[in-house]
C-alpha positions as CSV (number, residue, x, y, z in Angstrom):
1,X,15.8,-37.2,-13.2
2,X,18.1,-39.7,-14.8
3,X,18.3,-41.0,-18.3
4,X,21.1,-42.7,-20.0
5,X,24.1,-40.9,-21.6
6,X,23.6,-39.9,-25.0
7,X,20.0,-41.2,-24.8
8,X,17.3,-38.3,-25.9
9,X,15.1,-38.8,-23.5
10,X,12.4,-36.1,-24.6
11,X,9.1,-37.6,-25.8
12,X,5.0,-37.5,-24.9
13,X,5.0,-36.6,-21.1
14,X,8.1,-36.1,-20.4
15,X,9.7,-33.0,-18.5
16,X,11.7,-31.3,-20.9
17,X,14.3,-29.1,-20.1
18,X,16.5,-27.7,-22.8
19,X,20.1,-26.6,-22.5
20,X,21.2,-24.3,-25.8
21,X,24.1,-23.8,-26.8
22,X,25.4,-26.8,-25.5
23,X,29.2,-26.3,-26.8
24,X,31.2,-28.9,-25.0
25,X,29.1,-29.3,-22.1
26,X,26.7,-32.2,-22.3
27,X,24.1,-32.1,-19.5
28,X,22.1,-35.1,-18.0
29,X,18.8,-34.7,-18.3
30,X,18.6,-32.2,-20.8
31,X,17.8,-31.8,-24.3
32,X,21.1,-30.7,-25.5
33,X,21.0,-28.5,-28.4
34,X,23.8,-26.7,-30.8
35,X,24.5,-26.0,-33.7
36,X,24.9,-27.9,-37.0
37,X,28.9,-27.3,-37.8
38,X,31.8,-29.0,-38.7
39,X,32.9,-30.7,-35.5
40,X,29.6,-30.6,-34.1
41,X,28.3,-34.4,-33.5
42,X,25.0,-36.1,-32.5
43,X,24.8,-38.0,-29.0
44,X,23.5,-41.1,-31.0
45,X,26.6,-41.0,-33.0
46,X,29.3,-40.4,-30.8
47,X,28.3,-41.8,-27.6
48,X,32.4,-41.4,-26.6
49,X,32.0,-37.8,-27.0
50,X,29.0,-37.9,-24.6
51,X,31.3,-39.7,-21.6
52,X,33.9,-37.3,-22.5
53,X,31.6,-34.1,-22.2
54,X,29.3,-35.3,-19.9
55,X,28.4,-33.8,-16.4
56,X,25.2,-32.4,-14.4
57,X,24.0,-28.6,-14.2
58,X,25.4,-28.1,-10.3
59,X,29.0,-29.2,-11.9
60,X,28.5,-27.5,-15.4
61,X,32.3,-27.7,-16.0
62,X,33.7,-30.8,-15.7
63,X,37.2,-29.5,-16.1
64,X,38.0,-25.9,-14.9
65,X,37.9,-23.3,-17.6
66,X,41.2,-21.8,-17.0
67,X,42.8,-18.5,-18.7
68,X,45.1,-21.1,-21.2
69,X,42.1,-23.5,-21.6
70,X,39.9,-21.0,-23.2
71,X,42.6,-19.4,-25.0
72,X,43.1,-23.2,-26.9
73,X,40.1,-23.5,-27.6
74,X,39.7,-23.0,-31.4
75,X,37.6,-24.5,-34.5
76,X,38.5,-28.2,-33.9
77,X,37.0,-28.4,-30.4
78,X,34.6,-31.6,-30.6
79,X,30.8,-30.9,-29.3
80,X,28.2,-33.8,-28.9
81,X,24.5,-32.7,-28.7
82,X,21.3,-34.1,-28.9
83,X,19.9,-32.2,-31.7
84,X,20.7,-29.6,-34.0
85,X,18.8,-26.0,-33.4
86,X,19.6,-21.9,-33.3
87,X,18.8,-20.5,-29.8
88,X,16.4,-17.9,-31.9
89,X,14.4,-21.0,-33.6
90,X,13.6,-24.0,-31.1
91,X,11.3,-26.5,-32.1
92,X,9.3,-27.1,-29.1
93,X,5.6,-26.8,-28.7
94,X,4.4,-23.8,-26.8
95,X,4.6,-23.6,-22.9
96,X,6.1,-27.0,-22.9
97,X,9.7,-26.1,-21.7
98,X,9.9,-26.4,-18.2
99,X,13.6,-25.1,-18.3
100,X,16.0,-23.1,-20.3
101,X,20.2,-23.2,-19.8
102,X,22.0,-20.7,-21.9
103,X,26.0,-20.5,-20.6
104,X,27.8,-17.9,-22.3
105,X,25.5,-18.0,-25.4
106,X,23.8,-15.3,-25.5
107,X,26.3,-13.1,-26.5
108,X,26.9,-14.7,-29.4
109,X,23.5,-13.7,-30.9
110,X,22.9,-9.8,-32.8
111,X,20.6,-7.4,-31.0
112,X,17.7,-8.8,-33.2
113,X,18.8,-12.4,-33.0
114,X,18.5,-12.0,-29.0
115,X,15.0,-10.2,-29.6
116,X,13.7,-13.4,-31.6
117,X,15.7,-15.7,-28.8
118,X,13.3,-14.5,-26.0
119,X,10.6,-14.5,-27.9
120,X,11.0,-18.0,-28.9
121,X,11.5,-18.6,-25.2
122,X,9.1,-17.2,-24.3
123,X,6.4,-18.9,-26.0
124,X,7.6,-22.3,-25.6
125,X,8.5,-21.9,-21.6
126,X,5.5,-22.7,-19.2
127,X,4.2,-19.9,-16.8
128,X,6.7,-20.7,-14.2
129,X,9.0,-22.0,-16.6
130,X,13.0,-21.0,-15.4
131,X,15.6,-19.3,-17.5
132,X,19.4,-19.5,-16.6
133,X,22.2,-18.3,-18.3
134,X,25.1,-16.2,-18.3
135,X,27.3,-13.7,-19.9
136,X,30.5,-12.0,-19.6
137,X,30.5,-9.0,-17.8
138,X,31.8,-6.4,-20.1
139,X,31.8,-3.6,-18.1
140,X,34.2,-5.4,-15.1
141,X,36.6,-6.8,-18.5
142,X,36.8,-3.7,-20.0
143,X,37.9,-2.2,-16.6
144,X,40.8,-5.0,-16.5
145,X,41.2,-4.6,-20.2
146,X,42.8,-1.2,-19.6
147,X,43.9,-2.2,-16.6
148,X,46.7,-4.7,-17.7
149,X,49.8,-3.9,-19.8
150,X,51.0,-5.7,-23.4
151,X,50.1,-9.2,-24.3
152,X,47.7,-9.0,-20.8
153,X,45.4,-8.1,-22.7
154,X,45.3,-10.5,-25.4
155,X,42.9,-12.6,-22.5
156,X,40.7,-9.7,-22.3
157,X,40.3,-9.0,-26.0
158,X,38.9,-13.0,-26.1
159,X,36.4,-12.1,-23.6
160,X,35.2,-9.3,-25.5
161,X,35.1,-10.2,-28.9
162,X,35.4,-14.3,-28.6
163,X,37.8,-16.7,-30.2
164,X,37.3,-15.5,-33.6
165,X,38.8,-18.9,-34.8
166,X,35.4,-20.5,-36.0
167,X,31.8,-20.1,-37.1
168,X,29.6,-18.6,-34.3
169,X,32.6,-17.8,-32.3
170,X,32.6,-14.4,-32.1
171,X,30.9,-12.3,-29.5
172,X,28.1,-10.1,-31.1
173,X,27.1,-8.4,-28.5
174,X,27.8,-7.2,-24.5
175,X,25.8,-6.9,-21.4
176,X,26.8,-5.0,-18.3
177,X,24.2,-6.3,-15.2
178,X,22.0,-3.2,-15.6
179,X,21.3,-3.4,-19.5
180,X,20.8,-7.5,-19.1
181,X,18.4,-6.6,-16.0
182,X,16.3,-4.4,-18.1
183,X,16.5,-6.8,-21.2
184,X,15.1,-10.1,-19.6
185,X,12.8,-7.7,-17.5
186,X,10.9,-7.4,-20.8
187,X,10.1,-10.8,-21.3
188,X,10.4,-12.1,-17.8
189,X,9.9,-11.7,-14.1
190,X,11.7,-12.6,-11.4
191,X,15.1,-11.3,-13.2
192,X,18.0,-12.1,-10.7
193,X,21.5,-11.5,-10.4
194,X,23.4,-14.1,-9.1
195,X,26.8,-13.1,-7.6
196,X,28.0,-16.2,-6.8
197,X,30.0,-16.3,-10.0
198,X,31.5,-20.2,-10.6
199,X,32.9,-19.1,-14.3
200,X,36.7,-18.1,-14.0
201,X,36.4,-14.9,-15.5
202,X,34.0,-11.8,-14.6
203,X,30.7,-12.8,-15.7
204,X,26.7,-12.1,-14.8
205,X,24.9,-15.0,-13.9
206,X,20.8,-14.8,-14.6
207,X,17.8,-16.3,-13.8
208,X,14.3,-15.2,-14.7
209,X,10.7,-17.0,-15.1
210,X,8.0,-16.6,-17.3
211,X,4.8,-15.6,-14.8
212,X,2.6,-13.9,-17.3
213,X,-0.1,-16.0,-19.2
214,X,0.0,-15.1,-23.3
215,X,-3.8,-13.1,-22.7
216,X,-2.5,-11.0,-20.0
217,X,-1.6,-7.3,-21.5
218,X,2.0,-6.6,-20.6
219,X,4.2,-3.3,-21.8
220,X,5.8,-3.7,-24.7
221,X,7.6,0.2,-24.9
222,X,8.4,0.1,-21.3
223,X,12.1,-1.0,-20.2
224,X,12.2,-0.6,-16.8
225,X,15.5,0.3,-14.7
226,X,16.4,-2.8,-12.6
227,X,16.2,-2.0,-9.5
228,X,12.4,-1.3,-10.4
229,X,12.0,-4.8,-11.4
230,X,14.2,-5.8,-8.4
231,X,10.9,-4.1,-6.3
232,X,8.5,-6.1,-8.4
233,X,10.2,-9.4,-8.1
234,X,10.2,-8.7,-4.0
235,X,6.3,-8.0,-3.7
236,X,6.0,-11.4,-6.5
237,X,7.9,-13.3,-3.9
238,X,5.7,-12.4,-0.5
239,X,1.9,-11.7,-2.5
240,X,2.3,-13.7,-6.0
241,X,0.5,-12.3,-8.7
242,X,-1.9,-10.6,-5.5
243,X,-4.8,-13.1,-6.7
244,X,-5.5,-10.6,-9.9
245,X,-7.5,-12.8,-12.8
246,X,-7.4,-13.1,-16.2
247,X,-9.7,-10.3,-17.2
248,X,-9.5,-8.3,-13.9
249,X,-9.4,-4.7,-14.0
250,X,-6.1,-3.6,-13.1
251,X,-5.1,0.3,-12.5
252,X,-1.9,1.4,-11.3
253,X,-2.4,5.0,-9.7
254,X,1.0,6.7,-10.2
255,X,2.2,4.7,-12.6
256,X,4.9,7.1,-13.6
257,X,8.2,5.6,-14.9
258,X,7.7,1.9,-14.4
259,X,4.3,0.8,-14.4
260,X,2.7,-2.2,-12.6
261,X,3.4,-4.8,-14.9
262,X,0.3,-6.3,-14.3
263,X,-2.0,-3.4,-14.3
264,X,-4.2,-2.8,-17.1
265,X,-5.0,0.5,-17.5
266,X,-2.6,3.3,-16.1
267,X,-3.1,6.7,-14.2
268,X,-0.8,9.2,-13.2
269,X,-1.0,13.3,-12.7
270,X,2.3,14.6,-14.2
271,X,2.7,14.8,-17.3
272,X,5.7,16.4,-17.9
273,X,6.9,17.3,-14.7
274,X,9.3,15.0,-14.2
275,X,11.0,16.3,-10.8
276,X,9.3,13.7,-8.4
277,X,10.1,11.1,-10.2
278,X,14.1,11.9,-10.1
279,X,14.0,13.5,-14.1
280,X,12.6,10.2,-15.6
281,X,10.0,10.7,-18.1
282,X,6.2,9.3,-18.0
283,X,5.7,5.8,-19.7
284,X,3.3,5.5,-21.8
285,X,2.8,2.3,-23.7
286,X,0.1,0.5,-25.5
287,X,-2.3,-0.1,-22.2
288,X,-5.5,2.5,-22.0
289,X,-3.8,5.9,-20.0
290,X,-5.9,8.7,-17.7
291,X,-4.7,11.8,-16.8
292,X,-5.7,12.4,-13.3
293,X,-4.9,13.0,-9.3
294,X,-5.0,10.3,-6.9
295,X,-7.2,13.0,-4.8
296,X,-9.9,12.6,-7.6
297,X,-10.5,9.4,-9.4
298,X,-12.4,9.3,-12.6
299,X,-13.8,6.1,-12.3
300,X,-17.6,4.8,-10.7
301,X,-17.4,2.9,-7.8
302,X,-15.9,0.1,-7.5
303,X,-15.0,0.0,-11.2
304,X,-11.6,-1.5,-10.4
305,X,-11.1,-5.0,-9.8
306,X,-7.4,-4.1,-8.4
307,X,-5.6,-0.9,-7.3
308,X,-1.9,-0.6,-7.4
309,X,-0.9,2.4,-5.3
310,X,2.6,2.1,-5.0
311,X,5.3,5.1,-3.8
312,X,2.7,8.0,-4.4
313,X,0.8,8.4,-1.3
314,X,4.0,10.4,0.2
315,X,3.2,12.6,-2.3
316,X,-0.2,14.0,-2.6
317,X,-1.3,16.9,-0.4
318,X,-4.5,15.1,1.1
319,X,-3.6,11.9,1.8
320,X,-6.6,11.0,3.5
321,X,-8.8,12.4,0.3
322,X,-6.5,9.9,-2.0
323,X,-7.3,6.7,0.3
324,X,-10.9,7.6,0.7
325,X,-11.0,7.6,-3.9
326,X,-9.0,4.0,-3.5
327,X,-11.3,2.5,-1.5
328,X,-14.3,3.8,-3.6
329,X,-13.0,3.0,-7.2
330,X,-11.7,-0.3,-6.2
331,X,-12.7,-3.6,-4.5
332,X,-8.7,-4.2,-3.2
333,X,-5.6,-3.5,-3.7
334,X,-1.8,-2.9,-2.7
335,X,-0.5,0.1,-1.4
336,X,3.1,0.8,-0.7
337,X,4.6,3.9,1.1
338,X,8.3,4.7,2.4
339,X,8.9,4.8,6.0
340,X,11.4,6.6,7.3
341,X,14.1,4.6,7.3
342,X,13.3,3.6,3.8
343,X,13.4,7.5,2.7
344,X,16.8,8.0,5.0
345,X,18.4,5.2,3.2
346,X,17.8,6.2,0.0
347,X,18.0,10.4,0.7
348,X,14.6,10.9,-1.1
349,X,12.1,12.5,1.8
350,X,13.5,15.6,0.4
351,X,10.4,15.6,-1.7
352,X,8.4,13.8,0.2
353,X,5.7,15.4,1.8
354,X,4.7,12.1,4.4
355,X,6.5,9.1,6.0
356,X,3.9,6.1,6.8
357,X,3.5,3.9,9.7
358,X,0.9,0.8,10.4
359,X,-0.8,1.2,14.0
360,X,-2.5,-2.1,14.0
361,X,-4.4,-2.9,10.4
362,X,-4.3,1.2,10.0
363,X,-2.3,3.4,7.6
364,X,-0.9,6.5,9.5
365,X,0.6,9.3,7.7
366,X,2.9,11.7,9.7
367,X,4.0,15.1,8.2
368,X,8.1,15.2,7.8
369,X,9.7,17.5,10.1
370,X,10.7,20.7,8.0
371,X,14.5,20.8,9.2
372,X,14.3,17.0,8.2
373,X,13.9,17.6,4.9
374,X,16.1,20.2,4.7
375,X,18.9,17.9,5.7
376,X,17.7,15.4,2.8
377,X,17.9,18.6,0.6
378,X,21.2,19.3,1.3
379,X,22.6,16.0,0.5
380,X,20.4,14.6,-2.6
381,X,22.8,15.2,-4.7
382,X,26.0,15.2,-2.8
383,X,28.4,12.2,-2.9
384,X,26.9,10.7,-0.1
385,X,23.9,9.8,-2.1
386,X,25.7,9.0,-4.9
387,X,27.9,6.4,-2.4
388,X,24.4,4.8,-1.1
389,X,23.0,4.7,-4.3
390,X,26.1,2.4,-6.4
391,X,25.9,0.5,-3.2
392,X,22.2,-0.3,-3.6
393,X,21.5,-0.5,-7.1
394,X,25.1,-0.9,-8.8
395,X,27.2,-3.2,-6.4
396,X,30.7,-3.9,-7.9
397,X,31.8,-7.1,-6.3
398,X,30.5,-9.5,-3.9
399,X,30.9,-7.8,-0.7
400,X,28.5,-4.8,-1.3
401,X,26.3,-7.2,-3.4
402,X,25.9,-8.2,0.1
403,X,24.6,-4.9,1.2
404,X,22.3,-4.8,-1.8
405,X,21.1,-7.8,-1.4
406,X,20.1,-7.0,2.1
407,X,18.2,-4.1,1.2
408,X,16.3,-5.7,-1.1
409,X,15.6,-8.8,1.0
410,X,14.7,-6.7,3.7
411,X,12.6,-4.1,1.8
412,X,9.3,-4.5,3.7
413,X,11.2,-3.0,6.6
414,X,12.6,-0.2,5.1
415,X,8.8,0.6,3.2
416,X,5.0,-0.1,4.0
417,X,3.9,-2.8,2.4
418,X,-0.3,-2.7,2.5
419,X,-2.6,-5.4,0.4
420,X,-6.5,-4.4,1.4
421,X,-9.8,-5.9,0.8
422,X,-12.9,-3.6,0.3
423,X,-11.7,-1.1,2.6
424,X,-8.8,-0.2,5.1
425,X,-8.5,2.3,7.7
426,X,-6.3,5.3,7.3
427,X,-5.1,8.8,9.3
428,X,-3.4,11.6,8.7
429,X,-2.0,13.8,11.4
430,X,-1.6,17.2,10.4
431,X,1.4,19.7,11.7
């Protein structure tokens, strides 16, 4: 949408989309927002500053930020916004935003300042509402930081710490990808990491939405590793929010370390056994938990409006005894079960007891070969795994981000994915 430079076009009706902190970027059609410092301007008073800064979000910088550009850059440097505001505080009514930008703000905020931050966001974003932003990557700068010899480093040191040379420029705080995964994943779904990166300097580019409505019980203690949310993004994209209701009845059997984040009451077996689920523990947060085995449910027929199943079934010792307690406790639901290619790629059949194929609209179960495992066995925890497993879930540049990305886009043929209605047929074939 256009509006005229330096105009604030936000009023009754209007799509508002809010770009904080603003710095020296102005963008059209956005409700640009910084804050109130010496140097900082308002659009309706320096309409030359808006021509000077002005651009649109596909060409956020209008100049390059080169090496010496950023290391100039100091307390005098002009900045034109629409209004005055703190990235923690925005005045906006709630679920009105239909967009949030933050470029290389976020580090500038405490730990607690960037816990009030997405808060705030998150109340005044629609469901659907987009986040963007970006942060340096600290863990590729420090890497060059001692990497590069004498006065090299000087650039690296800015990226860490910031410019030092004025109010609110000093970085507070640093993100490597996996630690801003987990900390949008909290507030947000649909958490991605872009790779394209258009900054000229290593940085992690972010986008997220907010899917959940207020009502809707969400986990609050768990922080889930990313490549877990990375799973839950890829089912959101194909099934949505699976047609689950306000008020529904949502159990996740096997809930184990990262629990369905829309389920609404949890279930899993082991309790302190943590072996299966690769040493991490059981969460447990403020939704109602019940101890018991898949095999046998403790719940009345068809108690359970929705039954997440996912990445247990290869498990259990009597598979067909688990489906037969799905299908009575609930009225449908979403299964999901390695194959064997799924288990190969990631060296986990080793304690697996199943791989799954679907032979028409039916769930087969097929016993792993014993010598099969043993091959799994024998190189879990070799550097072979370790070398699959950085490429999957830890890429370091852009050419195994390719790899990753792959997997991830290609997940449903690497694992079963299985939504049902009222009941689904299933087989196991025994050794």
């Amino acid at each position: 949408m256009g509006n005229p430079k330096g105009e604030n076009r936000v009023g009754e009706g209007d799509v508002i989309r809010v770009h904080v902190p603003c710095g020296t970027v102005y963008l059209e059609g956005y409700d640009n927002i910084d804050l109130p410092l010496h140097g900082h301007y308002l659009a309706a008073e320096r309409r030359d500053l808006v021509d000077k800064n002005w651009t649109q979000v596909e060409k956020y910088y209008a100049r390059e930020l080169s090496e010496e550009f950023l290391l100039g850059i100091g307390e005098n440097r002009e900045v034109v916004c629409d209004r005055f505001g703190r990235m923690e505080d925005l005045d906006y009514s709630d679920e009105s935003v239909e967009e949030i930008v933050c470029i290389q703000g976020l580090e500038h905020l405490t730990a607690d300042q960037a816990e009030k931050a997405m808060s705030c966001w998150n109340r005044i974003l629609k469901p659907g509402g987009l986040v963007r932003l970006s942060v340096p990557d600290m863990e590729e700068i420090m890497r060059l930081a001692l990497a590069a010899q004498g006065s090299e480093r000087d650039w690296y040191y800015r990226l860490i710490y910031g410019s030092q040379k004025g109010p609110g420029a000093e970085h507070r705080e640093g993100y490597d990808r996996d630690k801003l995964r987990g900390f949008l994943a909290r507030w947000f779904v649909n958490v991605d990491i872009n790779y394209a990166n258009w900054h000229s300097y290593p940085t992690i580019i972010a986008t997220a939405r907010k899917l959940f409505p207020d009502a809707w019980p969400r986990p609050q203690a768990a922080k889930p590793h990313w490549h877990w949310t990375c799973y839950h993004e890829y089912r959101r994209k194909i099934f949505g929010d699976f047609g689950i209701k306000q008020g529904d009845k949502v159990l996740d059997i096997g809930s184990g370390c990262d629990p369905f984040p829309l389920a609404t009451h949890l279930c899993d077996m082991s309790l302190e056994n943590n072996k299966e689920r690769d040493g991490r523990p059981l969460v447990r947060d403020e939704r109602p938990f019940v101890a018991a085995n898949a095999e046998n449910l403790p719940f009345a027929d068809k108690e359970i409006d929705f039954a997440h199943c996912a990445f247990l079934l290869e498990h259990v010792e009597h598979p067909e005894k688990a489906c037969s307690e799905i299908i009575r406790v609930a009225k449908r639901g979403y299964i999901e079960v390695g194959r064997m290619a799924g288990d190969f790629w990631h060296l986990a059949g080793h304690h697996h007891r199943w791989y799954c194929e679907v032979v028409g609209k039916k769930l087969v179960f097929i016993p792993y070969d014993l010598r099969f495992r043993e091959f799994l066995w024998q190189y879990r925890d070799g550097d072979l795994a370790k070398v699959l497993w950085r490429i999957v879930h830890m890429p370091k540049d852009a050419e195994l981000a390719t790899i990753s990305q792959w997997f991830f886009d290609h997940h449903d043929k690497l694992f079963i994915m299985f939504p049902w209605r009222g009941e689904f047929e299933y087989q196991v074939i025994y050794p």
